[in-house]
FIMI-597116 format. One line per 5 residues: number of its first residue (from 0); their letters; for each residue x, y, z of N, C-alpha, C, CB. Coordinates in pm, 1 decimal. Glycine has a CB too. Layout:
REM residues N
NUM = a = X,Y,Z,X,Y,Z,X,Y,Z,X,Y,Z; ...
//
This chain:
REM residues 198
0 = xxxxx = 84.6,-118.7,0.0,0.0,0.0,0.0,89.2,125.2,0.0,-96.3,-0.3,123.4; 115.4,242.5,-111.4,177.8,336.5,-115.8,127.4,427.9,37.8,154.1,394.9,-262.1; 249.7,469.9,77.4,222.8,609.1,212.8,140.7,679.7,220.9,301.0,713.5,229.8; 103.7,718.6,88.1,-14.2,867.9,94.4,-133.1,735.5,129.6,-52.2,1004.5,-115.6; -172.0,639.0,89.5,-274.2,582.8,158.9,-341.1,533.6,308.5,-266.9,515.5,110.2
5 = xxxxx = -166.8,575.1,378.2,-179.3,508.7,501.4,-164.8,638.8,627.9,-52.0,380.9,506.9; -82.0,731.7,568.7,21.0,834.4,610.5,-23.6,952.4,506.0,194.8,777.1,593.3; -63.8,1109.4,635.0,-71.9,1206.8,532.7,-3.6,1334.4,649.1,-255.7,1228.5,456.4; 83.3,1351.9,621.5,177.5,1454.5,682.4,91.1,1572.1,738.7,285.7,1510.8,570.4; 76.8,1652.1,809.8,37.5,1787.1,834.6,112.5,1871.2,876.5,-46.2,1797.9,904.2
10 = xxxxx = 252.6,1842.4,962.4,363.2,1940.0,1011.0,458.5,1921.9,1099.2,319.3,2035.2,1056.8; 590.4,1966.3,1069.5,736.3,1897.9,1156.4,724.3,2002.7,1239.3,911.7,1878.9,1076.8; 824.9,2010.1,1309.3,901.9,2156.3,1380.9,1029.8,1988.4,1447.7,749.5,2306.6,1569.8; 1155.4,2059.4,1437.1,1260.4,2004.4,1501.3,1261.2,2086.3,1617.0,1387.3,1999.4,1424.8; 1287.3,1951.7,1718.7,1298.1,2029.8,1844.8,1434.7,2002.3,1895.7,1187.0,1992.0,1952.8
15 = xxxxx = 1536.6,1954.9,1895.2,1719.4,1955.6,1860.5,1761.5,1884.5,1773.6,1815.1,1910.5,1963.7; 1871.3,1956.3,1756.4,1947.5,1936.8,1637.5,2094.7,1931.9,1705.7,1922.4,2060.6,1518.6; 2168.5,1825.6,1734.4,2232.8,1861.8,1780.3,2374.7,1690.0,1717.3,2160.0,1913.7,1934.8; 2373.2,1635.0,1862.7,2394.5,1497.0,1778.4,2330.4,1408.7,1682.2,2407.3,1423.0,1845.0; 2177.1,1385.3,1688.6,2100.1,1347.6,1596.0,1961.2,1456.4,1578.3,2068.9,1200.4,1632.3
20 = xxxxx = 1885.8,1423.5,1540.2,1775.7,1502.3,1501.0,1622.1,1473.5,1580.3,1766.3,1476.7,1346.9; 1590.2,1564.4,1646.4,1456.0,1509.1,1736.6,1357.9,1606.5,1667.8,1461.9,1530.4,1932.8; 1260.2,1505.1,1594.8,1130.5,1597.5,1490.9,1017.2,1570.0,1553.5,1101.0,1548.9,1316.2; 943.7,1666.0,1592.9,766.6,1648.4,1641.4,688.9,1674.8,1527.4,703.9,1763.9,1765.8; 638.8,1539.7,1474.6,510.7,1533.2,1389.6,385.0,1528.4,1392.9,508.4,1467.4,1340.6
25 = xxxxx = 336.3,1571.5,1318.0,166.1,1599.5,1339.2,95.9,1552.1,1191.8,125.6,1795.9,1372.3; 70.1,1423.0,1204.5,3.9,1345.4,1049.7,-190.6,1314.3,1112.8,128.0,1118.4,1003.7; -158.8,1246.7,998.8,-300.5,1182.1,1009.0,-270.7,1006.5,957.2,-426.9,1281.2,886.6; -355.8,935.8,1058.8,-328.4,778.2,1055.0,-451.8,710.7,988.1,-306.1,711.8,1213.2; -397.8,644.6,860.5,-537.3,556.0,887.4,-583.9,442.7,914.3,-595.2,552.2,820.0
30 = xxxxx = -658.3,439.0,1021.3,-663.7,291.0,1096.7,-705.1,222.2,1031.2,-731.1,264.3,1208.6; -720.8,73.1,1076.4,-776.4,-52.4,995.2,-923.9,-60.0,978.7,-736.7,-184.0,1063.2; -974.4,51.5,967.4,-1119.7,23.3,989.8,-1118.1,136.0,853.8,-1210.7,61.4,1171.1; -1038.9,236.9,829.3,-1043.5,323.8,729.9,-1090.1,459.8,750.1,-1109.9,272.2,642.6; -1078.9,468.1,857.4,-1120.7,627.1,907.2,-947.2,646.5,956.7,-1278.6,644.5,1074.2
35 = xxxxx = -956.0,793.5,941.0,-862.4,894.1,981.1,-811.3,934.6,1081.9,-886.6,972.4,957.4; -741.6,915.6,1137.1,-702.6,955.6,1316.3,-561.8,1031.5,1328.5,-680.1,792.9,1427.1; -561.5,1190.2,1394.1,-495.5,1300.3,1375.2,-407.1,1198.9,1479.3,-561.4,1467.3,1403.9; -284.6,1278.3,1476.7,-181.1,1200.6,1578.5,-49.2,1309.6,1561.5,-136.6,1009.1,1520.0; 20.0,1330.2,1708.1,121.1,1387.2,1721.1,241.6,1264.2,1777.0,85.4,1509.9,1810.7
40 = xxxxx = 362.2,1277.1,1718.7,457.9,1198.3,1777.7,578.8,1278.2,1761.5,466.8,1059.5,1719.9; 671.2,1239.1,1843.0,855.5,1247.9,1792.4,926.4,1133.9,1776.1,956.4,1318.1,1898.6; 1000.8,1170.2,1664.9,1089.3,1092.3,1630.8,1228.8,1136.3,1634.6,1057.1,1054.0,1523.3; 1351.5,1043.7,1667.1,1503.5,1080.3,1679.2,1557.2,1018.2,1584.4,1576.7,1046.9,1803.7; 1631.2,1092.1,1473.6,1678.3,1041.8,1385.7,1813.7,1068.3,1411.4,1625.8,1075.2,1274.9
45 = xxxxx = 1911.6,962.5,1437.4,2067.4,1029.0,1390.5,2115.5,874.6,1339.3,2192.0,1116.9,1550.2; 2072.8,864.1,1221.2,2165.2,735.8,1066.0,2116.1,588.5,1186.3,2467.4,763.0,1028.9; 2152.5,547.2,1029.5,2169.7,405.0,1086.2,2299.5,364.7,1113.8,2118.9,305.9,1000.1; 2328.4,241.9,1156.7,2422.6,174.5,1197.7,2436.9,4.4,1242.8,2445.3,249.6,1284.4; 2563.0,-53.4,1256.3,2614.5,-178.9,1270.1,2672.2,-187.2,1391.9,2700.9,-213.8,1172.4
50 = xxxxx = 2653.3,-369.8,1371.6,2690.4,-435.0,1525.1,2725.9,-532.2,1453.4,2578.1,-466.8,1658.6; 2834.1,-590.4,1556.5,2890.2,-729.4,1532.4,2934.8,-874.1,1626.8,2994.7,-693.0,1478.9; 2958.0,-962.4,1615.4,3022.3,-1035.5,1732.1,3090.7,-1152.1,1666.0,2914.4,-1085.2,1848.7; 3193.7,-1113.2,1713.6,3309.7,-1205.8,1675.0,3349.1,-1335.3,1793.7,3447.5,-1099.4,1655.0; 3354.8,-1410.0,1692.5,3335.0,-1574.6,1772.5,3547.1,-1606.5,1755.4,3177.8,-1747.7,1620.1
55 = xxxxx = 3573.6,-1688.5,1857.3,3647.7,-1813.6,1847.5,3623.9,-1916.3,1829.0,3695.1,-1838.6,1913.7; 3644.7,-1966.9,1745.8,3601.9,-2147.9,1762.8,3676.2,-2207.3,1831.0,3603.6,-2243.0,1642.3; 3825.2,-2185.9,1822.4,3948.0,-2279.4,1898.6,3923.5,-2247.5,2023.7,4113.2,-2249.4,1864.8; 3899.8,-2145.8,2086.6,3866.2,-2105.7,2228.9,3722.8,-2097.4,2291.0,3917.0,-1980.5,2244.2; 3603.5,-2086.0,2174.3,3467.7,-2070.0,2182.3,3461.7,-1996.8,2339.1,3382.6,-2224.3,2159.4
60 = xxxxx = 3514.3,-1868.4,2256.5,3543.8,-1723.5,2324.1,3449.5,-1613.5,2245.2,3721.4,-1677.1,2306.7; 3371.0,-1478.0,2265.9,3316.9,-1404.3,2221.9,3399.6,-1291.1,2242.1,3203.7,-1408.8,2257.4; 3397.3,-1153.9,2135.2,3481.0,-1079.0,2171.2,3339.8,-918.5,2213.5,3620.1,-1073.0,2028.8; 3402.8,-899.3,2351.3,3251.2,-770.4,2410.4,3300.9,-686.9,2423.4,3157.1,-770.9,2548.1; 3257.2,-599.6,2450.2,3377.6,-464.6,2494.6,3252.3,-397.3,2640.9,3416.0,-289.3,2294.9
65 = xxxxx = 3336.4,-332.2,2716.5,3229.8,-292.8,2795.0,3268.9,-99.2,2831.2,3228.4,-415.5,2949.2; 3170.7,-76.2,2848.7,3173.2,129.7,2848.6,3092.0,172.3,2917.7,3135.6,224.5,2713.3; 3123.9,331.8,2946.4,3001.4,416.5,3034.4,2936.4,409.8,2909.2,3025.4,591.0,3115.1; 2794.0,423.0,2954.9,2696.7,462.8,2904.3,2562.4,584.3,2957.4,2665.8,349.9,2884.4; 2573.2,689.4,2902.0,2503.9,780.0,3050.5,2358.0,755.5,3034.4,2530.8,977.6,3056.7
70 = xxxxx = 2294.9,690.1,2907.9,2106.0,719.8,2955.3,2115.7,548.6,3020.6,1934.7,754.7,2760.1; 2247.5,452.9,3017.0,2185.5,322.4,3067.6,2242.6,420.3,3281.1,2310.8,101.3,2972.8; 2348.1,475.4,3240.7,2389.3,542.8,3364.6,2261.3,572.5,3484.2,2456.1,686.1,3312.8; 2181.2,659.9,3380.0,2082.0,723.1,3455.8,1968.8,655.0,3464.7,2053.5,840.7,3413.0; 1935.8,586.1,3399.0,1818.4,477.8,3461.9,1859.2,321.3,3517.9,1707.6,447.7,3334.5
75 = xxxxx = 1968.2,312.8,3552.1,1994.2,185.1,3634.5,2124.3,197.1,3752.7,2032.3,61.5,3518.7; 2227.4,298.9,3668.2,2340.6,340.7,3765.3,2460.6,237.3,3735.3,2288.8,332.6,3934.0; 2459.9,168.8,3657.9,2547.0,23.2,3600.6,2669.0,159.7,3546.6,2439.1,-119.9,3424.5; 2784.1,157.1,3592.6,2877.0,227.1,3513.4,2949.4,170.7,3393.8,2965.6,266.1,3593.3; 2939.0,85.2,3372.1,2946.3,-12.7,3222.2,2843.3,-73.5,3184.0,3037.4,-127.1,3219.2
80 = xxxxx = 2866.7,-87.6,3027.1,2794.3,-183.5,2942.3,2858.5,-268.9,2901.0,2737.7,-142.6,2844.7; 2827.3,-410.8,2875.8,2883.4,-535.5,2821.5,2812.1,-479.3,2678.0,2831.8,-706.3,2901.6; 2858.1,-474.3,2608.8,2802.7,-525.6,2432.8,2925.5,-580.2,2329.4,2729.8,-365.8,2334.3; 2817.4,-572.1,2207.0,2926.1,-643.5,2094.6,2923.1,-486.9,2030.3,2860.2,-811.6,1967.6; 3071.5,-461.1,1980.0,3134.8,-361.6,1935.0,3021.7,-279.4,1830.9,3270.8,-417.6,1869.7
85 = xxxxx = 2996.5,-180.6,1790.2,2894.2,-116.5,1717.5,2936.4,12.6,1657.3,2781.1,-96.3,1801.4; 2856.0,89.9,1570.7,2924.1,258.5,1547.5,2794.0,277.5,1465.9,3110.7,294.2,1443.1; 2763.2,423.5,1410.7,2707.3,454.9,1281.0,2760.5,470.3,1189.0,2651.9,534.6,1271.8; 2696.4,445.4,1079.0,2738.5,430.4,954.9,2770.1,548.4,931.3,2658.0,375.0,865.5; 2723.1,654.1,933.8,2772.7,821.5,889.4,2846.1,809.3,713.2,2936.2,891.3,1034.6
90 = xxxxx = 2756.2,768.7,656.3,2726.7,720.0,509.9,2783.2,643.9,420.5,2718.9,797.0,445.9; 2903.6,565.0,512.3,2914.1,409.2,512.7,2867.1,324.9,447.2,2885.9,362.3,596.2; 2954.8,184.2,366.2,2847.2,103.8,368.5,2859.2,42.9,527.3,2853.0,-8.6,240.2; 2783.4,-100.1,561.0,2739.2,-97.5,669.6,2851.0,-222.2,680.9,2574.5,-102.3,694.8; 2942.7,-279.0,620.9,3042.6,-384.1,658.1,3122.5,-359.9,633.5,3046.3,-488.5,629.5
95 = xxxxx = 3168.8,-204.8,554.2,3319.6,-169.2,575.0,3330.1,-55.1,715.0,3384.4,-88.9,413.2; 3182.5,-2.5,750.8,3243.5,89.6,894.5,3218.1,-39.8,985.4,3134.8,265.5,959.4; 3154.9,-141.9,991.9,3142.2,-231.9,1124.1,3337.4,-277.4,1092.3,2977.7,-406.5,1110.5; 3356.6,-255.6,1024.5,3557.1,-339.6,997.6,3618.4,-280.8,1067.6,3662.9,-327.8,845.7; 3624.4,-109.7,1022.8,3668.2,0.5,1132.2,3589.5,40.2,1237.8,3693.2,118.7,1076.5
100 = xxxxx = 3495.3,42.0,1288.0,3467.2,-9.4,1402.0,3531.9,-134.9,1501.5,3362.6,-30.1,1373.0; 3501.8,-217.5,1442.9,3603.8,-336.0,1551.6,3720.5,-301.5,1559.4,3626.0,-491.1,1508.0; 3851.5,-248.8,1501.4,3960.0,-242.9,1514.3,3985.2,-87.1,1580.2,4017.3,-283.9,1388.3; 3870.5,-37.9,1576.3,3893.1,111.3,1649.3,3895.0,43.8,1810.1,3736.4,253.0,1614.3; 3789.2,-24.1,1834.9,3718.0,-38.1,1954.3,3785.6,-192.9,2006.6,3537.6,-31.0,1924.1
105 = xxxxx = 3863.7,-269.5,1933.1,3916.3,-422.4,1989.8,4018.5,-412.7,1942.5,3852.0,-562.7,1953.5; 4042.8,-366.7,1863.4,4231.4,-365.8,1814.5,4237.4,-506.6,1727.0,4376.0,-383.6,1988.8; 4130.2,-556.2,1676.0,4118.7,-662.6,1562.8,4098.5,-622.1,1444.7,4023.2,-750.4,1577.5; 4177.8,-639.0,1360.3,4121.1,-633.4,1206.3,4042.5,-798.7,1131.4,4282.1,-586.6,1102.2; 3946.6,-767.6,1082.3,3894.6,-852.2,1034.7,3844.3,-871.0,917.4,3839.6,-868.5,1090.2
110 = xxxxx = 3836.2,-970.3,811.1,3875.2,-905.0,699.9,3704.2,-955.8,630.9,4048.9,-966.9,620.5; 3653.4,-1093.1,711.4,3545.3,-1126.5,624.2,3389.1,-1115.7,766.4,3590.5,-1320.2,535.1; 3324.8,-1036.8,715.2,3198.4,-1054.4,796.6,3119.7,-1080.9,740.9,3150.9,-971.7,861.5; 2985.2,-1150.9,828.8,2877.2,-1220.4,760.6,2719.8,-1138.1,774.3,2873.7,-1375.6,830.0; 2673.1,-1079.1,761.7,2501.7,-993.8,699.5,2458.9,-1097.4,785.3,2422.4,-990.5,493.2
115 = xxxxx = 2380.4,-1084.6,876.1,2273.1,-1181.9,912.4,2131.0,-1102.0,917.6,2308.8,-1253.6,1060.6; 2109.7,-980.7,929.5,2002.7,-925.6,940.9,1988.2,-791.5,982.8,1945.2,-991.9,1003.6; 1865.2,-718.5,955.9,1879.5,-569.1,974.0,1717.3,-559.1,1072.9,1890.3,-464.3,788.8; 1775.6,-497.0,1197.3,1683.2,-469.2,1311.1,1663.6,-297.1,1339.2,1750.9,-548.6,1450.0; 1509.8,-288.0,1338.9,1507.2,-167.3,1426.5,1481.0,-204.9,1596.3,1381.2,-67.7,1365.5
120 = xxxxx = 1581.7,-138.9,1688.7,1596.1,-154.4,1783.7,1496.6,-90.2,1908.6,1704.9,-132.2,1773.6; 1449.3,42.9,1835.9,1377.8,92.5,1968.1,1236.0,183.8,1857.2,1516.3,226.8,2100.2; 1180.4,125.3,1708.8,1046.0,176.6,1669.8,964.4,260.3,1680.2,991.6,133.7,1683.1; 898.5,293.4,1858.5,812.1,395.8,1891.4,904.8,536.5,1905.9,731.4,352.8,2028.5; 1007.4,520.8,1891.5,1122.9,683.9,1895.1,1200.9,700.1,1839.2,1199.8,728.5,1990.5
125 = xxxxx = 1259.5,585.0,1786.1,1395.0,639.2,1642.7,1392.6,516.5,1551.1,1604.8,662.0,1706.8; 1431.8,616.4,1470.2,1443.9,560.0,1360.0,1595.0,488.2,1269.9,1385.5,657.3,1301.6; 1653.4,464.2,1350.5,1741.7,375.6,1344.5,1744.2,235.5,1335.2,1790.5,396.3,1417.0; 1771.2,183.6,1220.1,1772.5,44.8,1247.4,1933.6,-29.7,1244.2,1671.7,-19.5,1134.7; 1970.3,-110.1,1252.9,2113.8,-207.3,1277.5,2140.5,-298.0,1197.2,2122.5,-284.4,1395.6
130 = xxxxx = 2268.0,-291.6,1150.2,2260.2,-388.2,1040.6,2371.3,-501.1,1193.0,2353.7,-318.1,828.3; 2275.1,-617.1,1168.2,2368.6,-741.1,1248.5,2487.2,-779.6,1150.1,2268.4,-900.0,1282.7; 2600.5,-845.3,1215.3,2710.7,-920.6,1152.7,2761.0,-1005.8,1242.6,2816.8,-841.3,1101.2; 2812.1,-1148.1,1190.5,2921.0,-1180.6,1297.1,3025.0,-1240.4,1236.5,2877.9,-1269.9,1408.7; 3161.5,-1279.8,1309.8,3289.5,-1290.2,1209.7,3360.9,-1411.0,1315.6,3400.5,-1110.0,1181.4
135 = xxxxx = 3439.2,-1447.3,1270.8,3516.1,-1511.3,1308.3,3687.5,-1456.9,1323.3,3484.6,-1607.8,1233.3; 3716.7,-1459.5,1497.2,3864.6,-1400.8,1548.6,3950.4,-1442.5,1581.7,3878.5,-1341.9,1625.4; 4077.5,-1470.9,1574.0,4172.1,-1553.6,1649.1,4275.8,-1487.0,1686.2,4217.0,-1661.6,1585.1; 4364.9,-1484.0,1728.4,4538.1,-1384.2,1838.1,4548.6,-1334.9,1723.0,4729.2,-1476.9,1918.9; 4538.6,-1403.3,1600.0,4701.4,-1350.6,1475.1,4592.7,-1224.3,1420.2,4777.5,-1520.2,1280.7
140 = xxxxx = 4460.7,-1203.2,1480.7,4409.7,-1065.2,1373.5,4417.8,-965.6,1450.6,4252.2,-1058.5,1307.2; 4461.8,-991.3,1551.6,4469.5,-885.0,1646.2,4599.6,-744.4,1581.4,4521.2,-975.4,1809.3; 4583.6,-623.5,1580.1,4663.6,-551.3,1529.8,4701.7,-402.2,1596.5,4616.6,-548.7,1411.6; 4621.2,-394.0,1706.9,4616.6,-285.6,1824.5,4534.9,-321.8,1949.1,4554.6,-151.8,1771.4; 4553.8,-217.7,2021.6,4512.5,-253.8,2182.7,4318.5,-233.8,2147.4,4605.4,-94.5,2339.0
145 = xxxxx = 4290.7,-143.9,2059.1,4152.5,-103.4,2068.9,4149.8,-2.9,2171.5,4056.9,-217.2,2099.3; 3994.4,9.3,2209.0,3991.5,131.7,2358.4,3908.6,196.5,2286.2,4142.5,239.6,2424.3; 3860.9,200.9,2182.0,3791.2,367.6,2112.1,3843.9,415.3,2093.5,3721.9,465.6,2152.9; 3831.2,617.3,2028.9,3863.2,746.4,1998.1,3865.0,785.7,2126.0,3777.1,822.6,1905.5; 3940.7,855.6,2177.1,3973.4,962.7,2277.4,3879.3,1091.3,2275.2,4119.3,1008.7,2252.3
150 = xxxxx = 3914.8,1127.5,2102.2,3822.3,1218.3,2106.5,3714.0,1223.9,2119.9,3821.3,1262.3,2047.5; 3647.2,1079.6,2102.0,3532.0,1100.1,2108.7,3448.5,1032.0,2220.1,3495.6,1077.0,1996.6; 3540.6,1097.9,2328.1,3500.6,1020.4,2449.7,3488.8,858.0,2515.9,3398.9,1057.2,2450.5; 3558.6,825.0,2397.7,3519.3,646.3,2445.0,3644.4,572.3,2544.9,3512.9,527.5,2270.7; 3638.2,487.2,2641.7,3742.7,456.2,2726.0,3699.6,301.0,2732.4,3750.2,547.6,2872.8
155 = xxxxx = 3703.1,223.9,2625.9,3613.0,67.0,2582.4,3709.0,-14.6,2638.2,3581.6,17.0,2396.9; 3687.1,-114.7,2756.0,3725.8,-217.0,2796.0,3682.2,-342.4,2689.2,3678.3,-221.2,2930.8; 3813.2,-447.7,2622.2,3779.9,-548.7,2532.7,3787.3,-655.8,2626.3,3867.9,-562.6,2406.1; 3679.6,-738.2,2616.6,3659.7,-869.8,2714.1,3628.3,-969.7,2613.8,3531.7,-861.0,2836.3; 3751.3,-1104.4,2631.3,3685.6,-1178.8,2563.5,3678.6,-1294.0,2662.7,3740.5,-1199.5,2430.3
160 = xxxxx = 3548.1,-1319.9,2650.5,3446.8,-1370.9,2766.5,3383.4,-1579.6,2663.2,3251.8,-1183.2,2784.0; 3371.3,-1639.5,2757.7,3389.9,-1812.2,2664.0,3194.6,-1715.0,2701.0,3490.3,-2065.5,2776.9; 3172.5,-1837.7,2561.1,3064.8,-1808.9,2566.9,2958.3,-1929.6,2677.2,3038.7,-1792.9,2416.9; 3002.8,-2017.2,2749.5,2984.9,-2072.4,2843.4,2872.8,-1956.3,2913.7,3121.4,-2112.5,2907.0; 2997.7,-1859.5,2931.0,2981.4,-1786.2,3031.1,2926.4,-1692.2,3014.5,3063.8,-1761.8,3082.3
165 = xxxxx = 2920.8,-1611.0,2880.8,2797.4,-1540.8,2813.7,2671.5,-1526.4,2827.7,2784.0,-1568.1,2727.0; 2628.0,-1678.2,2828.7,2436.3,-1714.3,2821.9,2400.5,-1669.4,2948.1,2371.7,-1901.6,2807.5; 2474.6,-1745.9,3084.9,2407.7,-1688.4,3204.4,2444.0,-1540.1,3224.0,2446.9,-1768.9,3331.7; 2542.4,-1489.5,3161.4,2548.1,-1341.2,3239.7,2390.7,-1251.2,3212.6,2701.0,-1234.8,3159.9; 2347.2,-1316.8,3076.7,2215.0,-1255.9,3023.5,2127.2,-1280.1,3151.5,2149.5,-1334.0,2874.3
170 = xxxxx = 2094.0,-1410.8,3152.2,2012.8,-1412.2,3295.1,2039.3,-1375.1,3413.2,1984.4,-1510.9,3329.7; 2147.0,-1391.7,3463.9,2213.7,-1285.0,3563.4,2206.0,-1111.7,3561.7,2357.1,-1314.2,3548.7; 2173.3,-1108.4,3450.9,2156.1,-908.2,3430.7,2290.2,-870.1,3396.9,2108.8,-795.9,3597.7; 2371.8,-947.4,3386.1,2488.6,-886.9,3351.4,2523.5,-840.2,3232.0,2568.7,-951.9,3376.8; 2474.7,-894.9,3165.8,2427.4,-840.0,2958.0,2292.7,-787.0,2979.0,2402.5,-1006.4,2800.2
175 = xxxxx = 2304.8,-673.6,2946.5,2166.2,-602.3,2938.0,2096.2,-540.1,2794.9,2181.6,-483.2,3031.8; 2267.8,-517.3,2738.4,2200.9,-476.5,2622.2,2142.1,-561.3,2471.7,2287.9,-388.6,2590.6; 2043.2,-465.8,2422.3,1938.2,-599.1,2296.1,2042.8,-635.6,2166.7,1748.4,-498.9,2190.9; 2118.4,-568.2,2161.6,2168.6,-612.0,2026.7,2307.2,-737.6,2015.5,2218.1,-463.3,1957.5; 2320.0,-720.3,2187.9,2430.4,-814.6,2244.6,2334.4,-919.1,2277.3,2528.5,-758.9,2379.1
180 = xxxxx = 2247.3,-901.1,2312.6,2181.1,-1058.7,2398.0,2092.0,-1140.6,2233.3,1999.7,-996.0,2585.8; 2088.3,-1029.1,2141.4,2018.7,-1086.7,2025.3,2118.7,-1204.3,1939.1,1975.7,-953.2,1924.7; 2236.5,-1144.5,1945.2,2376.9,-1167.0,1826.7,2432.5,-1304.6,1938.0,2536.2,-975.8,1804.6; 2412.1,-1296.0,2053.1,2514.4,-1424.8,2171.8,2362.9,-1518.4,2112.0,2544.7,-1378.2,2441.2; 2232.5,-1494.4,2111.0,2140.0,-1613.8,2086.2,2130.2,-1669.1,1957.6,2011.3,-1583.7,2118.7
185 = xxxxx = 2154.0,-1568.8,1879.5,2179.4,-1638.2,1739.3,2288.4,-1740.8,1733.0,2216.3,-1534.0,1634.4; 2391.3,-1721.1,1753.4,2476.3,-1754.4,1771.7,2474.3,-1900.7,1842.8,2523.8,-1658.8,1816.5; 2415.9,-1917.9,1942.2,2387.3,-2008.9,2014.8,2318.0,-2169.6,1948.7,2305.7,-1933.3,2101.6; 2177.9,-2063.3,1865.9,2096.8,-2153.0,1786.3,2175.8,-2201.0,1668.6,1968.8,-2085.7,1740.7; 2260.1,-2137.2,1644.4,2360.8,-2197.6,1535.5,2467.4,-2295.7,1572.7,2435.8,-2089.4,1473.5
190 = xxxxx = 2506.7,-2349.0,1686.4,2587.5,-2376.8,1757.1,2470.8,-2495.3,1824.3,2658.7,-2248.8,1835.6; 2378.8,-2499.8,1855.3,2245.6,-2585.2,1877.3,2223.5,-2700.7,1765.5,2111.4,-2481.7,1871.6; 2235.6,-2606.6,1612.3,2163.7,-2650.6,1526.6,2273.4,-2730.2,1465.3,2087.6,-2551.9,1449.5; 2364.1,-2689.2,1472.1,2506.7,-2763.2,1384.1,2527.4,-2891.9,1479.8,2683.8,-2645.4,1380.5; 2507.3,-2906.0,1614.1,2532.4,-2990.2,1699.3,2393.4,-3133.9,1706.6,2554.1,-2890.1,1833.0
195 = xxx = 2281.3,-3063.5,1671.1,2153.4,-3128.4,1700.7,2121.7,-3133.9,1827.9,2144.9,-3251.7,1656.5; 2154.9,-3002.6,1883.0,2058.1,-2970.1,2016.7,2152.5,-3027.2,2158.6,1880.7,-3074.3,2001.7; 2244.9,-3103.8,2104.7,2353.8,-3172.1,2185.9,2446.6,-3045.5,2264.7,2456.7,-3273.3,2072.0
//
C-alpha cells in the first residue's frame, strides 16, 4: 500500500538538532477500519548503523567490549555496558564501517563478515535500524590494543568472555544490552543446530 494511503503529513518543527535530530510530527493515521485519526509523535533520527560479534572457535570465546553509558547510567546506575562492538554508519556502507569499528574499539582487524540481518531496535522513537554481523577471530588478527577514539570520548574495555559464560550473564543481568543478547542467541541456535541440540 503506497504512504499517501496510510500516512498524510500535516507538520514537523525540530525540536534539537544537535547529535542526531529530534522531529515532532503531526500526520493523520489511517486505521484498519479506514477512518482517519490526527496524531502527534517524535521521532530521533541520527543514521543508521552496525553491530557485530566475533566468535572463536578454537577457544569458543566471544569478543565484548564494555563502556560508560550515561542514559543506561541514569536509569539503572550500572557504570558499564557489556556489548558487541557497534558505530554509525555516517554514510558508510554498513560492513566496511562495522571493519573500522572493531579495530577502532578491539584492536582486531577482520577481513570477512557475515550480513545476518537488519533490526530496528527501539520503533516507537527512532528511527534507526542495525545492520547485524558476525565474524570469526583468532590472536594472529589482532593488530592494536583497541579502547575507542579519545576524542570522542570512548574509554572501551575489550573482554573476551567463553561463551559458556555469556548465556548466564544474560540471565544474571549482567548483559543487558538488545543487540548483544540478540547476536550471543543467534549464535547459540547456530551452535544448537550444527550440533543437534547436543
Amino acid at each position: 500500500m503506497p504512504k499517501s494511503e496510510i500516512f498524510r503529513p500535516i507538520s514537523e518543527q525540530i525540536l534539537a538538532s544537535d547529535w542526531g535530530v529530534l522531529t515532532k510530527y503531526e500526520f493523520e493515521l489511517r486505521r484498519q477500519n479506514g477512518e482517519w485519526q490526527r496524531q502527534t509523535r517524535e521521532a530521533y533520527d541520527r543514521g543508521n548503523g552496525a553491530t557485530c560479534l566475533l566468535h572463536n572457535p578454537d577457544t569458543d570465546q566471544v569478543l565484548l567490549t564494555r563502556q560508560f553509558r550515561l542514559p543506561v547510567f541514569l536509569n539503572g546506575g550500572f557504570d558499564g555496558l557489556i556489548e558487541t562492538p557497534a558505530g554509525l554508519l555516517d554514510g558508510a556502507q554498513a560492513d566496511e564501517r562495522m571493519r573500522n569499528e572493531l579495530e577502532e574499539e578491539t584492536g582486531y582487524q577482520i577481513d570477512k563478515l557475515i550480513h545476518l540481518f537488519d533490526v530496528y531496535m527501539s520503533p516507537g522513537s527512532v528511527t534507526e535500524h542495525l545492520s547485524f554481523f558476525k565474524g570469526i577471530y583468532s590472536a594472529s588478527d589482532q593488530t592494536g590494543q583497541g579502547g575507542g577514539s579519545f576524542e570522542e570520548g570512548e574509554d572501551i574495555e575489550v573482554m573476551h568472555v567463553p561463551l559458556a559464560d555469556a548465556m548466564p550473564m544474560i540471565a544474571e543481568g549482567e548483559i543487558r544490552d538488545a543487540k548483544t543478547i540478540i547476536l550471543l542467541q543467534q549464535l547459540m541456535i547456530e551452535k544448537l543446530t550444527r550440533t543437534g541440540g547436543n
